[in-house]
N, C-alpha and C positions, 0 to 999 in steps of 0.2 A: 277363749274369753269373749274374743266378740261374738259366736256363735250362740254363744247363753244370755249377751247384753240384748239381742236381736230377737231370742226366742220367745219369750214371755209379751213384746209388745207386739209379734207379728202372732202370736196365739188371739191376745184382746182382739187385734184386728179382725184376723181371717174368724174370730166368734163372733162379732162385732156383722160382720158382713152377712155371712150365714143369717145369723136372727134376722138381718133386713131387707136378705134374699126371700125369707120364710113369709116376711110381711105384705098381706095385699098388696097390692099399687092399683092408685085409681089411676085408672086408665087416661084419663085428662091429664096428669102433671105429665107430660111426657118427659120435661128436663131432668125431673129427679131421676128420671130411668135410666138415660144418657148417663147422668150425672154417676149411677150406681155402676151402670156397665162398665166405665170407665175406671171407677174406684176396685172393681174385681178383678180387671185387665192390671193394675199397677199391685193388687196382692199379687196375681199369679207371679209375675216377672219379679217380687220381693220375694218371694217362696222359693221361686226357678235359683235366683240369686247365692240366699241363705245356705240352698242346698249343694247348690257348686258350689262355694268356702267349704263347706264341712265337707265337702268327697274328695276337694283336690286340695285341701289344707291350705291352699294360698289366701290372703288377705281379699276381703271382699272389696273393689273397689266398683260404686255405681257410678254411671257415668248422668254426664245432667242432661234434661232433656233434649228428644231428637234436635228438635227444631232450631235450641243454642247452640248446642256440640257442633251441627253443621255450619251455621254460621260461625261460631269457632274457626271449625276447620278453614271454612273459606278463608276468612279474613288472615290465617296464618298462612295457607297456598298464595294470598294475593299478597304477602310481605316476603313470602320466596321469590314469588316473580318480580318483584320489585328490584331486591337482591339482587336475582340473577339480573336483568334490565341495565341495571346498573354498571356490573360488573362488562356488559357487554359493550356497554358506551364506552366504557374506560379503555377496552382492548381497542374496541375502532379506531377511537382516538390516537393512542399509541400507535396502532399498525398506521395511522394517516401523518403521524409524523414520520414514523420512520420511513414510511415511505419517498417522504418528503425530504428525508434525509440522504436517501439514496440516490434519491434522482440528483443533487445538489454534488453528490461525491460522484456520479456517473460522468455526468457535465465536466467537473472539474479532470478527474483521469481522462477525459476525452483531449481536452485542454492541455495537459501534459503530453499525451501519447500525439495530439499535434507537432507541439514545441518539439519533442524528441528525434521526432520525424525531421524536423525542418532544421535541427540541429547535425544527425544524420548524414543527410543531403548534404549538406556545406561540408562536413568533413571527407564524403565521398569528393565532391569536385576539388575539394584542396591537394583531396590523395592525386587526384586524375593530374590535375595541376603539378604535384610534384614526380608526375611518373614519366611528365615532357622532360624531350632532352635539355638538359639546362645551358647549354651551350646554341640552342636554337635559334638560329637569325640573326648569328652572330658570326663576322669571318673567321675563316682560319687563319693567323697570322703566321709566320714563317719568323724561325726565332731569327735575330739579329747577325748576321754573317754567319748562319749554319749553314752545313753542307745539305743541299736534300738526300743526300745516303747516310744519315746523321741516323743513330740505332734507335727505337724509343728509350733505352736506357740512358743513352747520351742525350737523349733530348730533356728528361725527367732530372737527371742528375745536375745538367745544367742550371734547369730550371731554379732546382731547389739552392743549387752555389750562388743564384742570385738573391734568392731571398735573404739567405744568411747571411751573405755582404750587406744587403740593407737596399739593393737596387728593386722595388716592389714595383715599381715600372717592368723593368725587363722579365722580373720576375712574372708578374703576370700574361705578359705577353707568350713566356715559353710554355707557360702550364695551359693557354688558349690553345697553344698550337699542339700540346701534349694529344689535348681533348679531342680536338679537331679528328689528329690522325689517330691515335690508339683509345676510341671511345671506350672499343670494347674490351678491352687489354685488363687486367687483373690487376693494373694500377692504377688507372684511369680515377676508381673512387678517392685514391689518396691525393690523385693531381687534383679532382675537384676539392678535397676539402684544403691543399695547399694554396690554390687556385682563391679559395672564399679566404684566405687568410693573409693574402695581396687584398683584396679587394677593402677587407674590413680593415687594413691598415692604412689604406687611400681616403677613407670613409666613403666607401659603397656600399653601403648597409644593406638593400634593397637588392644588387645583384650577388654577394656574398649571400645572404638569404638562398638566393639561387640556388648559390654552387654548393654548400652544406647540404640543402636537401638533397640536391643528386649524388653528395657523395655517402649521406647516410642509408638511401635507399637500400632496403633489405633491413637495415638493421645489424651492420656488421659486427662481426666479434675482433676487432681488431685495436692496436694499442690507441689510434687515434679518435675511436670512433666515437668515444665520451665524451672528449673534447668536441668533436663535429657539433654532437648534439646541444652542447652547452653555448658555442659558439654560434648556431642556429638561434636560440632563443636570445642569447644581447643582440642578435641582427634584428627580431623581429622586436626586440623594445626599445630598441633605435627610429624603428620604422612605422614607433605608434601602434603596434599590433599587443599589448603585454598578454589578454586572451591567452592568444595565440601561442605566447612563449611559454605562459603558465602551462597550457596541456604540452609542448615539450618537453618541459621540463620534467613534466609527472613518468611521463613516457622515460626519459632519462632515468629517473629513480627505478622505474618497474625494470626497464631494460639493461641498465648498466648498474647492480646496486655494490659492487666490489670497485668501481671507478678508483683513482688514485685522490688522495686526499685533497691534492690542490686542486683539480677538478670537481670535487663534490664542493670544495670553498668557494669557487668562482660561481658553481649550480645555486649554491646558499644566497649568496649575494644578489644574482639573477632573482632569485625568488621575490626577495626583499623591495628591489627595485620595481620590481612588478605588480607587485603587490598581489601575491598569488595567493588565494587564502590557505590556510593550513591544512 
């Protein structure tokens, strides 16, 4: 349909041209010449047109002249780059906080991985601190009318028939001198933490501290050693340290979690007193 709409006025035309191709021209108008050669150049390319539609059956679409269409085009490439322009500011931007965001979270984990450091460090010298013998610089005393061929068993067993009388004087004196002579003896750990258990009934809170740690040292698996630890942490919140009792305590939970119930009550309590957080 539109190749029949198109035929008849591009017939008038191109007969239309023809006749005024055939006609003189004075040689003086030059523009009408221009003006015709031009007019012949836009039938061929309506003719060239016509006849693509009708060979390849698609819709004839003309486009509008050169000199629009390319400004066209420009002005739609110069709304791309715009576009893109845009889009690219947006990303810098973005990538310049984020950047900005990192360096901010760099700083801060630097900041942290100090603190932990110097947190660390203290905990190392506390360990180094509790790995001195805790009896250091301190005499040996000789228990009260003992024989010196006195067994360490008899000296231990003493010791502890004085605590349970209620004599924390002599008691402590025998569990010094347990320490003195059988440092290294496989009781030794139970005379220090017998030993912290005079002290903390005298209120020596500060050297019962002591003797606790020396007798918890290793971390033993033994009936008293739950107690040590809990009785380690009311020495250090006696002695203004609660920190300190806190991470034993926690240590107690990790290391003892079957403890006997009255010892997990007095651990609870500690807690409390301490104010450890949860």
């Amino acid at each position: 349909m539109i190749f029949r709409r198109l035929a008849l006025p591009l017939a008038l035309a191109l007969f239309s041209t023809t006749a005024l191709a055939q006609t003189p021209i004075d040689p003086l108008d030059a523009r009408d010449a221009r003006r015709l050669d031009r007019m012949e150049q836009v039938m061929r390319e309506l003719r060239a047109i016509v006849f693509q539609g009708r060979d390849s059956g698609k819709p004839v679409v003309i486009q509008p002249a050169e000199t629009d269409y390319q400004l066209q085009e420009l002005t739609r490439r110069l709304g791309e780059l715009e576009q893109s322009l845009t889009r690219i500011t947006g990303d810098l931007e973005t990538a310049a906080r984020d950047g900005e965001l990192a360096r901010r979270e760099n700083q801060a984990l630097k900041s942290q991985i100090k603190s932990l450091s110097d947190k660390i460090a203290t905990l190392e010298n506390r360990a180094a601190a509790a790995e001195a013998p805790v009896d250091a610089g301190l005499p040996a005393p000789e228990l009260s009318g003992a024989p010196p061929t006195q067994t360490a068993t008899e000296t231990f067993n003493q010791a502890r028939q004085l605590m349970l009388s209620g004599d924390y004087d002599g008691a402590e004196t025998g569990f010094r001198a347990y320490v003195a002579r059988y440092g290294d003896s496989l009781k030794a750990p139970e005379a220090r933490y017998w030993l912290g258990k005079t002290l903390s009934a005298r209120a020596a809170h500060a050297e019962a501290a002591g003797a606790y740690i020396g007798a918890i040292r290793g971390w033993p698996r033994t009936p008293w050693a739950p107690d040590a630890v809990v009785e380690l942490a009311r020495a250090l919140i006696q002695i203004k340290k609660p920190a300190d009792a806190c991470q034993t305590l926690a240590e107690f939970s990790r290391r003892y979690p079957k403890a006997p119930p009255a010892v997990q009550g007095r651990a609870a309590a500690a807690r409390s007193q301490a104010k450890c957080a949860a």
